[in-house]
C-alpha positions in Angstrom: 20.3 -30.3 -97.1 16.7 -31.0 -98.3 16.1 -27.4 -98.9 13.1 -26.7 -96.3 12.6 -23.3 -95.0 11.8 -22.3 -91.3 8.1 -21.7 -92.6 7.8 -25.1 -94.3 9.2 -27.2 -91.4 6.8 -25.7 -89.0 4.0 -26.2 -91.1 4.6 -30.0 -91.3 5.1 -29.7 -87.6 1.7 -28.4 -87.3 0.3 -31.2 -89.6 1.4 -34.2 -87.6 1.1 -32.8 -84.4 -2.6 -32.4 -85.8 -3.1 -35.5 -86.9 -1.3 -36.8 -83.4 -3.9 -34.7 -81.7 -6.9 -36.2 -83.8 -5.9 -39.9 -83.5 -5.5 -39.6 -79.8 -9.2 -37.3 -80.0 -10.7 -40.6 -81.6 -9.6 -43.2 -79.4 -10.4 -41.3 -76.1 -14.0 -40.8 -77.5 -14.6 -44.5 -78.5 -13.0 -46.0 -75.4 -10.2 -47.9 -78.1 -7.5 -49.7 -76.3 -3.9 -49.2 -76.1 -1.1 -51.4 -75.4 2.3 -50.4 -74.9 4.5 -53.3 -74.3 1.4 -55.2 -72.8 0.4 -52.6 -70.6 -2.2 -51.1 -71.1 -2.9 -47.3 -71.5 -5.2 -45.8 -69.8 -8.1 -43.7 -70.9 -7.1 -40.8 -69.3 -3.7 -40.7 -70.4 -5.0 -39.6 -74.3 -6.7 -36.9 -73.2 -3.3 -35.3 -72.1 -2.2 -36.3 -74.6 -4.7 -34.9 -77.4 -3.8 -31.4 -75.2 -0.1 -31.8 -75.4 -0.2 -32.3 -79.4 -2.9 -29.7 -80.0 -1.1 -27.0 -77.9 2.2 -28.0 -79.8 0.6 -28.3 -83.4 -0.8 -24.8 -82.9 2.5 -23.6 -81.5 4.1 -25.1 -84.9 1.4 -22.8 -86.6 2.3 -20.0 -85.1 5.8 -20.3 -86.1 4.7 -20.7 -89.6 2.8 -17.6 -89.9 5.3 -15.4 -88.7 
């Protein structure tokens, strides 16, 4: 096993969920596109997105404090 506690998993949870959050934060605000298998994303769809990782990063927080 690598040895990572309950506490320390959630934490890194947190942090890329974070960062998930941010990058999707940033492209919504400057209009950037997207392209998934040459379709593109729309706008709207990052928004969600940004809630979905936010709400899940500072569930992973949560975790960790406890």
């Amino acid at each position: 096993m690598c040895g990572m506690n309950n506490k320390s998993f959630s934490t890194v949870v947190g942090v890329v969920f974070s960062l998930i959050g941010l990058l999707h934060l940033v492209r919504a605000v400057y209009g950037w596109e997207a392209l998934i298998g040459g379709l593109a994303v729309p706008l709207w769809a990052s928004w969600v997105a940004v809630a979905a990782a936010l709400y899940l990063a500072y569930g992973a927080f949560s975790l960790a404090r406890k």
